[in-house]
BALOBA-1460 file (C-alpha; in Angstrom, 3 decimals):
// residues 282
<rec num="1" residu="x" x="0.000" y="0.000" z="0.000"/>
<rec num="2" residu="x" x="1.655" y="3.361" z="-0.979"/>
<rec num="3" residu="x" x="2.534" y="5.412" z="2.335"/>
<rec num="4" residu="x" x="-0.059" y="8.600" z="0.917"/>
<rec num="5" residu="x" x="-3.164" y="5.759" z="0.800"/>
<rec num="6" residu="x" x="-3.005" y="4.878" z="4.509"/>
<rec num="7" residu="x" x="-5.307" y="6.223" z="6.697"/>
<rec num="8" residu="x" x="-5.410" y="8.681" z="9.508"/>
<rec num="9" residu="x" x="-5.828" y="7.737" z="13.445"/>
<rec num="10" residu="x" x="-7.761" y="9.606" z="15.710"/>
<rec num="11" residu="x" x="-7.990" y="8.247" z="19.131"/>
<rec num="12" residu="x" x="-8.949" y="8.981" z="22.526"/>
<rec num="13" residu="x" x="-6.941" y="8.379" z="25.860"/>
<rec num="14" residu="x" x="-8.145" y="6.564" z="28.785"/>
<rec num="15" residu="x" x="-8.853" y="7.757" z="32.306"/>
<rec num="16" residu="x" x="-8.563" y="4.690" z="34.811"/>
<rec num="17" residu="x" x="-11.179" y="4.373" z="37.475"/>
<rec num="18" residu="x" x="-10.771" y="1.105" z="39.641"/>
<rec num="19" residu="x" x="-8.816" y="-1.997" z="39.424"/>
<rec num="20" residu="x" x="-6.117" y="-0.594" z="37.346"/>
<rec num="21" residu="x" x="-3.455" y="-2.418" z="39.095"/>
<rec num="22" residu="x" x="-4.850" y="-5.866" z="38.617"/>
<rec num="23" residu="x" x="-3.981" y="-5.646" z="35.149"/>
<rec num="24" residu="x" x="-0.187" y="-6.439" z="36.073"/>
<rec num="25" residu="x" x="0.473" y="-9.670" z="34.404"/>
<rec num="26" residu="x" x="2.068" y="-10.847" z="37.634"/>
<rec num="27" residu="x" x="-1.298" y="-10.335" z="39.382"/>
<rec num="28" residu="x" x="-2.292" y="-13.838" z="40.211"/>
<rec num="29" residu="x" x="-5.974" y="-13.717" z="40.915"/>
<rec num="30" residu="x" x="-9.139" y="-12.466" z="38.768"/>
<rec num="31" residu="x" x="-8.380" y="-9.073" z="37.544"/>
<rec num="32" residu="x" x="-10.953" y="-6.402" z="36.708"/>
<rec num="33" residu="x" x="-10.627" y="-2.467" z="35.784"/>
<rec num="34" residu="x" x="-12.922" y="-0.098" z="35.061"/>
<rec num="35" residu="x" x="-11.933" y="3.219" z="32.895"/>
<rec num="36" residu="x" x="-13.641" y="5.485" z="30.262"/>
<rec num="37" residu="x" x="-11.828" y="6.663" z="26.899"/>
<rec num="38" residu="x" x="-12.047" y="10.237" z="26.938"/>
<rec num="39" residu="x" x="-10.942" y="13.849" z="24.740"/>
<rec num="40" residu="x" x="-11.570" y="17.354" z="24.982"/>
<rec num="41" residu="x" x="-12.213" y="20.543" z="22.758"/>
<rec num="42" residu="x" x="-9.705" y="22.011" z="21.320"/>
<rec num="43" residu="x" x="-7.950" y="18.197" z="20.115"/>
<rec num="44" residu="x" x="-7.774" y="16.929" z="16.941"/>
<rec num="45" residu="x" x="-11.378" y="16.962" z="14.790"/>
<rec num="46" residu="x" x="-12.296" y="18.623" z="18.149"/>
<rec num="47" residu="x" x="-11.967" y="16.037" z="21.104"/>
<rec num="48" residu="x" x="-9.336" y="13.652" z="19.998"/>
<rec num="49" residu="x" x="-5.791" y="13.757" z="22.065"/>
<rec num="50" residu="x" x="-3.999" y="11.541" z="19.699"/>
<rec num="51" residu="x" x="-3.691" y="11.363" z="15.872"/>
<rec num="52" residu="x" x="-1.424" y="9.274" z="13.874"/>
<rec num="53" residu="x" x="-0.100" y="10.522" z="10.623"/>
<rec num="54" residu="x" x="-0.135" y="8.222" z="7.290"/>
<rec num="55" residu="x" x="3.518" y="7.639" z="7.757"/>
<rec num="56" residu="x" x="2.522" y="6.099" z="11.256"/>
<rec num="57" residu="x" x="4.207" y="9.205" z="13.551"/>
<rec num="58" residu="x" x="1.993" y="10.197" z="16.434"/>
<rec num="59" residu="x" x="0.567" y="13.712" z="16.753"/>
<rec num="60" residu="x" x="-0.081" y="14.582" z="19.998"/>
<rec num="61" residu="x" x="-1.982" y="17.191" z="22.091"/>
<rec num="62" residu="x" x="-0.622" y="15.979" z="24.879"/>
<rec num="63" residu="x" x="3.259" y="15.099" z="25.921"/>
<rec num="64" residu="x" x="3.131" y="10.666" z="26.380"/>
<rec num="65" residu="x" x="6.134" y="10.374" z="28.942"/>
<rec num="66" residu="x" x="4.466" y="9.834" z="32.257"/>
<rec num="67" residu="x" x="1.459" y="11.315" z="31.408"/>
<rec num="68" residu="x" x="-1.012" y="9.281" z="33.332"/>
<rec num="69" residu="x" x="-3.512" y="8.840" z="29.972"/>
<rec num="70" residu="x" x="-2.423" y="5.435" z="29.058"/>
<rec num="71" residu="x" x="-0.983" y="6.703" z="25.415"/>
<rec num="72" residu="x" x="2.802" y="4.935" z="25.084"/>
<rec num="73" residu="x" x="-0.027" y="1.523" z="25.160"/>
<rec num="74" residu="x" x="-2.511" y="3.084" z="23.069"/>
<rec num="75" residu="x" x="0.111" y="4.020" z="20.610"/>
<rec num="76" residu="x" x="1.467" y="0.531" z="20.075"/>
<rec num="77" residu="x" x="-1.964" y="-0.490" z="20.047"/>
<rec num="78" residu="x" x="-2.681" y="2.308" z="17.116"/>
<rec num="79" residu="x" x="0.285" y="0.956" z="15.020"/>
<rec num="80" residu="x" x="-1.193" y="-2.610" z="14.930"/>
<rec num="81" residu="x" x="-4.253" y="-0.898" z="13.860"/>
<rec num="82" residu="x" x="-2.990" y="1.399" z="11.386"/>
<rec num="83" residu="x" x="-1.255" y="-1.578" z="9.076"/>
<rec num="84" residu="x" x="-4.181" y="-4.084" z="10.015"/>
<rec num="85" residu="x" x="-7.870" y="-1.683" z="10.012"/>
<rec num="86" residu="x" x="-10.055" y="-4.760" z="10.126"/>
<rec num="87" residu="x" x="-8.638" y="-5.600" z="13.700"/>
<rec num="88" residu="x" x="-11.396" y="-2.942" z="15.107"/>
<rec num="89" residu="x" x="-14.161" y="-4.897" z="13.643"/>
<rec num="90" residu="x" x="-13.400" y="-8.187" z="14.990"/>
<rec num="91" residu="x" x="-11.916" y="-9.154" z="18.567"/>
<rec num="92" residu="x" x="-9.222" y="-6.983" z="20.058"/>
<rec num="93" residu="x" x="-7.632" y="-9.651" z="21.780"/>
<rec num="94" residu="x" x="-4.885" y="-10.282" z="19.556"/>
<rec num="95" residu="x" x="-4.440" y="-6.027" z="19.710"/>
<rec num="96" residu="x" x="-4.002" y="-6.416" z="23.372"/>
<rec num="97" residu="x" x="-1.813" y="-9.392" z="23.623"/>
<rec num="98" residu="x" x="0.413" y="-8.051" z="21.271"/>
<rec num="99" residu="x" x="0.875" y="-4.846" z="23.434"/>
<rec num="100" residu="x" x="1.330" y="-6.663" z="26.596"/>
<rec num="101" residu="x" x="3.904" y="-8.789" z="24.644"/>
<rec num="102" residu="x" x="6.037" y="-5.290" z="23.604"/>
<rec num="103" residu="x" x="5.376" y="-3.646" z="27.402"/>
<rec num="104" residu="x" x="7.119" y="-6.374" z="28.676"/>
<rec num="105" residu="x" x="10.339" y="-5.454" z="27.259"/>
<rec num="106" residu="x" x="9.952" y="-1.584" z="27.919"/>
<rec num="107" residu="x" x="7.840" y="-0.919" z="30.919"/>
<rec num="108" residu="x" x="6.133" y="-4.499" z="31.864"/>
<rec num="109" residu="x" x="2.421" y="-2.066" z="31.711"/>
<rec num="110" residu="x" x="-0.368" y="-3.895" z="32.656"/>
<rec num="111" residu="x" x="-3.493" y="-3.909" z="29.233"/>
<rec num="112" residu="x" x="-5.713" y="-1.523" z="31.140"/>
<rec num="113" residu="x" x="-4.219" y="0.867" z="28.997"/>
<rec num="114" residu="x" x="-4.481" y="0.033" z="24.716"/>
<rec num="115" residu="x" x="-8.161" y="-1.562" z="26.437"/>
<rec num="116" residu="x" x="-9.090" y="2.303" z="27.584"/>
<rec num="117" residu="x" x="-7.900" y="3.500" z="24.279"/>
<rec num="118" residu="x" x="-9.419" y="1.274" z="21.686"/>
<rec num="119" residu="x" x="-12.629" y="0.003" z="23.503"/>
<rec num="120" residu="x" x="-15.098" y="3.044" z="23.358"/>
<rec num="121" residu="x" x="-17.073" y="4.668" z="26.433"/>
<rec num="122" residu="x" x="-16.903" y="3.542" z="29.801"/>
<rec num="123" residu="x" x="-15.610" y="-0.056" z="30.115"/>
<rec num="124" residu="x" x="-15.200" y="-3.020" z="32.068"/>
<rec num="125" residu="x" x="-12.379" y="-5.610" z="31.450"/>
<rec num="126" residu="x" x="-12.227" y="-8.943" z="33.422"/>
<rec num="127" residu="x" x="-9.627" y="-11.775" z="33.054"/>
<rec num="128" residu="x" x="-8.654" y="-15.009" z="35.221"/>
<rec num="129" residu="x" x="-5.686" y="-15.455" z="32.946"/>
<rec num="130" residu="x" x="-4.503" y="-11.738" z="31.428"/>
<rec num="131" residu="x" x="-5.013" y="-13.936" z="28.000"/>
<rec num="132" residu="x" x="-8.750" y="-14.090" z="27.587"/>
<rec num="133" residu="x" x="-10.549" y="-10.904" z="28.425"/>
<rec num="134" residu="x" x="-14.542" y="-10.503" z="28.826"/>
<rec num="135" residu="x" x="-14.745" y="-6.609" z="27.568"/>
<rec num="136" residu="x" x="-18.325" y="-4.729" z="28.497"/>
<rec num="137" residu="x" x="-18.757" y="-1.186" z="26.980"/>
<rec num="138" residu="x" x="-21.482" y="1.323" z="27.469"/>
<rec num="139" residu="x" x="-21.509" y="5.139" z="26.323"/>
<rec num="140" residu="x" x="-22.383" y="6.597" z="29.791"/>
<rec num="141" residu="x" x="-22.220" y="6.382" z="33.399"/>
<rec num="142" residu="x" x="-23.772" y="8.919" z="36.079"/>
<rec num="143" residu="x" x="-20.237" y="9.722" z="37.433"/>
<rec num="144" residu="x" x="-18.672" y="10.438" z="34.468"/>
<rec num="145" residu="x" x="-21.032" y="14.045" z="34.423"/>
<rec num="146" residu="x" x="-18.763" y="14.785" z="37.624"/>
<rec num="147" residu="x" x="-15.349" y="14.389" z="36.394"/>
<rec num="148" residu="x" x="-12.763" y="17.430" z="35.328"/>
<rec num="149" residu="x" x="-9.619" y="16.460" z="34.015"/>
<rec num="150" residu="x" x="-5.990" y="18.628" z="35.061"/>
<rec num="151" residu="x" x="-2.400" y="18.146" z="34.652"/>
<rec num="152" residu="x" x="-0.193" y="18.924" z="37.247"/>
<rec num="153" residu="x" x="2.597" y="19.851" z="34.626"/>
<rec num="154" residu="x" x="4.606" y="17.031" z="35.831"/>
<rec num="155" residu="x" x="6.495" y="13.873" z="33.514"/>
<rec num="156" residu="x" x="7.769" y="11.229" z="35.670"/>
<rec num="157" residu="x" x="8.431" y="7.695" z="34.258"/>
<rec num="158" residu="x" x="5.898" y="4.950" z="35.790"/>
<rec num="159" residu="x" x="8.227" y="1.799" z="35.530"/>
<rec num="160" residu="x" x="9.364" y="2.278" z="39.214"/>
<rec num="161" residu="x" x="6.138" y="2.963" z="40.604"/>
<rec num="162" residu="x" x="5.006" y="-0.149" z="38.486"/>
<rec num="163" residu="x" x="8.256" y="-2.558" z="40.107"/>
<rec num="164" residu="x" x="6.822" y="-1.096" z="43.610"/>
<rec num="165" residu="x" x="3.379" y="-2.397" z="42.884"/>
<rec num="166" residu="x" x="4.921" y="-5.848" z="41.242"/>
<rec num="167" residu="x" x="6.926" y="-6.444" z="44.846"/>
<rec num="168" residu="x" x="4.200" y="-5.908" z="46.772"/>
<rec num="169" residu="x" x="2.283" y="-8.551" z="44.398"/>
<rec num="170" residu="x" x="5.885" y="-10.862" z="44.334"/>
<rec num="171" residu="x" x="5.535" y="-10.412" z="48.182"/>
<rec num="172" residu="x" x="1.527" y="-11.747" z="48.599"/>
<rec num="173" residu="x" x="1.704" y="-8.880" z="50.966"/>
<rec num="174" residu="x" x="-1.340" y="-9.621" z="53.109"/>
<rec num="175" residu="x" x="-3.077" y="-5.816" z="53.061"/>
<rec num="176" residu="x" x="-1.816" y="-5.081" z="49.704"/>
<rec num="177" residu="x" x="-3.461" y="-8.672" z="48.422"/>
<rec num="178" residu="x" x="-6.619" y="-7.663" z="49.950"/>
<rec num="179" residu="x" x="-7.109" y="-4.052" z="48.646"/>
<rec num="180" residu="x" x="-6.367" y="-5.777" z="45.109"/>
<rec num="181" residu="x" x="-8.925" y="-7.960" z="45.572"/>
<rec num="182" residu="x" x="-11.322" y="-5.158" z="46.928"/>
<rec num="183" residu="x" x="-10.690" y="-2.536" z="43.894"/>
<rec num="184" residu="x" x="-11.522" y="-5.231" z="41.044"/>
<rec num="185" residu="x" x="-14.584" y="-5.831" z="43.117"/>
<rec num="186" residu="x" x="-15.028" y="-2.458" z="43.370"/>
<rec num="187" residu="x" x="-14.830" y="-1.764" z="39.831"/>
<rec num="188" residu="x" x="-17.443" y="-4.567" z="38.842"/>
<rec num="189" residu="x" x="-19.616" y="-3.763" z="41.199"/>
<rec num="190" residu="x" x="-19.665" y="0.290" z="40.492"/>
<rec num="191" residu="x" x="-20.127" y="-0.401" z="36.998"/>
<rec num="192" residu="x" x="-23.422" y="-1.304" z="36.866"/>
<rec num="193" residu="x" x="-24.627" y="1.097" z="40.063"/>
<rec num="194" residu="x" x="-25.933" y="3.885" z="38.455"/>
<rec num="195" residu="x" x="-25.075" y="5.804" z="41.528"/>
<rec num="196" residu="x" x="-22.651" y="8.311" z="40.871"/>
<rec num="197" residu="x" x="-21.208" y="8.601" z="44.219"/>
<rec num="198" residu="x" x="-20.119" y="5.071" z="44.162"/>
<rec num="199" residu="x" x="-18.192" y="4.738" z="41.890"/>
<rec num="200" residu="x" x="-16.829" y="8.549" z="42.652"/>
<rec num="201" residu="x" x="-15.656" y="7.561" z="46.361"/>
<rec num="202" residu="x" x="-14.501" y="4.332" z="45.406"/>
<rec num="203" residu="x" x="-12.000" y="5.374" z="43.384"/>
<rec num="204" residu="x" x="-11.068" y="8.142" z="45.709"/>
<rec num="205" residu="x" x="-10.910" y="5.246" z="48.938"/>
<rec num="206" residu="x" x="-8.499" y="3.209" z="45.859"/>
<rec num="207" residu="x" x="-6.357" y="5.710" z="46.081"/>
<rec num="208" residu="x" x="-5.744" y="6.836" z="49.227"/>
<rec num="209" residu="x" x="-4.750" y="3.384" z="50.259"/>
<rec num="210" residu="x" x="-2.545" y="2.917" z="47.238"/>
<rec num="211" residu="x" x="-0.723" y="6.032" z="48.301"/>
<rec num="212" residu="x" x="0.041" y="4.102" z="51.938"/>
<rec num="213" residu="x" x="1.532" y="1.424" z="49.906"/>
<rec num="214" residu="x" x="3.705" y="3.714" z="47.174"/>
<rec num="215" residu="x" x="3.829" y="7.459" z="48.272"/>
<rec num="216" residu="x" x="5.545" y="7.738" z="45.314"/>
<rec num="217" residu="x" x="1.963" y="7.996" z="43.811"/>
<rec num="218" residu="x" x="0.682" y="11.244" z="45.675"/>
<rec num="219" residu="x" x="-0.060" y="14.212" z="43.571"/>
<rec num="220" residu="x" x="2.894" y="16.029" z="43.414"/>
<rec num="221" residu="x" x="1.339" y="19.753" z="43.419"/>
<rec num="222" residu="x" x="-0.942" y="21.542" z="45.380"/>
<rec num="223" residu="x" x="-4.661" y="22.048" z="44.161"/>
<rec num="224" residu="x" x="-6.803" y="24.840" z="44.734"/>
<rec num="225" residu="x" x="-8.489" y="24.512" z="48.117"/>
<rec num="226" residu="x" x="-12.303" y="24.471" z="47.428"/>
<rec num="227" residu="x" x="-15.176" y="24.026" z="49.435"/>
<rec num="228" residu="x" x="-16.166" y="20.263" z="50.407"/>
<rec num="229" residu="x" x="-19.458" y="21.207" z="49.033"/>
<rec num="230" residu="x" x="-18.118" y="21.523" z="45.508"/>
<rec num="231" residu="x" x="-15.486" y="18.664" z="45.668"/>
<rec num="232" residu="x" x="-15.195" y="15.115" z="46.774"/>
<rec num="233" residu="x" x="-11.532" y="15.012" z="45.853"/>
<rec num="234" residu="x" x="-8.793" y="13.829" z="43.416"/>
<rec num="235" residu="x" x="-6.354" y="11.540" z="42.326"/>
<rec num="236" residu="x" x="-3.819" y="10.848" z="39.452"/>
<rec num="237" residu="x" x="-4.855" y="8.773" z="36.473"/>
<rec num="238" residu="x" x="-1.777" y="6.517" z="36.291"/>
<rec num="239" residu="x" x="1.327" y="4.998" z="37.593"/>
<rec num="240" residu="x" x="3.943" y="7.914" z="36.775"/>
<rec num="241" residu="x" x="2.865" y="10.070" z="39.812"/>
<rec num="242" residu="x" x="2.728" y="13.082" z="37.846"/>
<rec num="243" residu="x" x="0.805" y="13.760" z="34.790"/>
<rec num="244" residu="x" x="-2.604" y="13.777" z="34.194"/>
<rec num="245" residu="x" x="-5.489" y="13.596" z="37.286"/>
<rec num="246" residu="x" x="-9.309" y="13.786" z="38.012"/>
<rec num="247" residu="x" x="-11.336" y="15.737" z="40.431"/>
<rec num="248" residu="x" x="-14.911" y="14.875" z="40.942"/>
<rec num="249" residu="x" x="-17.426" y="17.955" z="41.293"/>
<rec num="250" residu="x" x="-20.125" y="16.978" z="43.504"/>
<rec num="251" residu="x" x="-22.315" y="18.091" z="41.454"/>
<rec num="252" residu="x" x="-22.222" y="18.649" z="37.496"/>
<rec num="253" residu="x" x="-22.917" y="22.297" z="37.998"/>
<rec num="254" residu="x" x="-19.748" y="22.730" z="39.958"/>
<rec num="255" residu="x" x="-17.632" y="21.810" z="37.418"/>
<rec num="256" residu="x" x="-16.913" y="25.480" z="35.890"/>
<rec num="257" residu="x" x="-16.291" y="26.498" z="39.098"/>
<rec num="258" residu="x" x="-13.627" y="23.727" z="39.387"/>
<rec num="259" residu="x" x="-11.790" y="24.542" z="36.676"/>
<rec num="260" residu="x" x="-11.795" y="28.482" z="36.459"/>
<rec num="261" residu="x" x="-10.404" y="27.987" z="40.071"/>
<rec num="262" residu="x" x="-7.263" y="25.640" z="38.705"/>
<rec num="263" residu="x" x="-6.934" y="27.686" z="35.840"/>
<rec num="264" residu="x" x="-6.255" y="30.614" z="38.050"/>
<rec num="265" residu="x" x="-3.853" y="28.589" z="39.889"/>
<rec num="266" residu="x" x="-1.604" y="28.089" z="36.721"/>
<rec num="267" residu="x" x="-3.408" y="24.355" z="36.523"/>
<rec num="268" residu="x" x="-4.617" y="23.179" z="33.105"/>
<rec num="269" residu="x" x="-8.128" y="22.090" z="33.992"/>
<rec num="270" residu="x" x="-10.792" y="21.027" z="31.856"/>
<rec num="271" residu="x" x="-14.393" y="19.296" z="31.227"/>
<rec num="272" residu="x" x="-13.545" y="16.335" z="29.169"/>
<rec num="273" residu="x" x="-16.162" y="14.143" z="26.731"/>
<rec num="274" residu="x" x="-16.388" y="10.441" z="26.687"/>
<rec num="275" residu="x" x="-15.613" y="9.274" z="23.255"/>
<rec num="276" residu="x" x="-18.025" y="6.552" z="22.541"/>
<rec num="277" residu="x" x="-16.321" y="6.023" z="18.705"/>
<rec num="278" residu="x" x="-13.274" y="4.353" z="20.013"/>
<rec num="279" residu="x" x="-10.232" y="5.202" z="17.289"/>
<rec num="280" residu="x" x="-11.397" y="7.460" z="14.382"/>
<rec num="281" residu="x" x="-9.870" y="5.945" z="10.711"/>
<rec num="282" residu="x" x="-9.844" y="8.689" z="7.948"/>
């Protein structure tokens, strides 16, 4: 195929929600994460972080080291998809496997991530085995009308945070074990309650705890300090410490407030969309 007659890639990034951690290949038990593939104005075609050229060469709105959004994983995923287009209409398995099966030798990530960027909407990914993976999808969840997106203008690379979590999974240490166990729960369970404050503080409660276990993980700037009225918290999206993170409004209203308040604080802030398309191919 001549280089000007392949297509262009549009694709969202992923926010994680709960169970993120169980994705670690290492992790010996069922694993299950939940996470939503999302973009913003102002993006390619409008909402979409990441584009890939015809030549293959990501675009991005957004710098990949450390950023929290999943994209190193989404763009390997991308790359299978951008020599092989019919992989999106059949099942992404063999996408996934073949990303784990490059992470290994760079990072060892988990598949939460190309799974967030290639699955549409809000989903939910289960596995006993990291091999065979039971994907649900749906466009929209209450919470997800509560969430602002910021960056804390920090890069920091996630393969040490990641070797923390692996010890503690090498270790079967007894508390870490347990809140593994709890956040895939967590993240089945919140998926289908169309509560919004359950899945909001659950992921906040995931958090904090991981935080006990790697401090490397806290946010590494200081928010804007706004009313508990207006906020239930926040936490980082991924395992570089840095990067991208959510807030939740407690209510959808709030949200302007939210982010006027970070963007007077020198915080990119913003209300992102859920992409229900998945990648776009042009």
């Amino acid at each position: 195929m001549r280089g000007d007659n392949k297509p262009i890639i549009y694709s969202p990034v992923r926010a994680n929600l709960l169970g993120g951690w169980t994705d670690q290949e290492k992790w010996p038990e069922m694993a299950a994460v939940s996470n939503v593939a999302i973009g913003w104005t102002g993006t390619y075609r409008g909402q979409y972080p990441l584009m890939m050229d015809r030549r293959g060469v990501l675009r991005s709105k957004v710098k990949g080291y450390g950023s929290g959004l999943g994209i190193s994983s989404i763009l390997l995923a991308l790359r299978e998809i951008h020599t092989k287009q019919e992989m999106l209409k059949g099942d992404l398995t063999s996408v996934i496997l073949k990303v784990l099966e490059e992470e290994r030798a760079i990072s060892q990530g988990g598949w939460q991530d190309q799974v967030g960027g290639i699955v549409p909407g809000l989903k939910l990914t289960v596995t006993s085995d990291h091999r065979k993976f039971h994907i649900r999808s749906k466009p929209f969840h209450p919470a997800l009308e509560h969430m602002v997106i910021f960056d804390t203008g920090r890069r920091r690379p996630s393969a040490h945070i990641g070797d923390c979590i692996r010890r503690l999974i090498d270790a079967r240490n007894p508390a870490f074990m347990q809140h593994m166990r709890r956040i895939a729960f967590e993240a089945m369970r919140t998926y289908d309650d169309e509560r919004p404050e359950e899945m909001i503080l659950s992921t906040l409660e995931s958090w904090k705890t991981f935080v006990k276990f790697v401090p490397q993980m806290e946010i590494p700037i200081k928010l804007p300090s706004l009313p508990r009225r207006i906020l239930h918290g926040s936490y980082l999206t991924g395992a570089g410490g840095g990067g991208f993170g959510v807030t939740w409004a407690t209510n959808p209203g709030y949200r302007g407030q939210v982010v006027e308040a970070y963007l007077e604080a020198g915080i990119w802030a913003i209300v992102p969309m859920v992409i229900n398309s998945g990648p776009l191919i042009i």
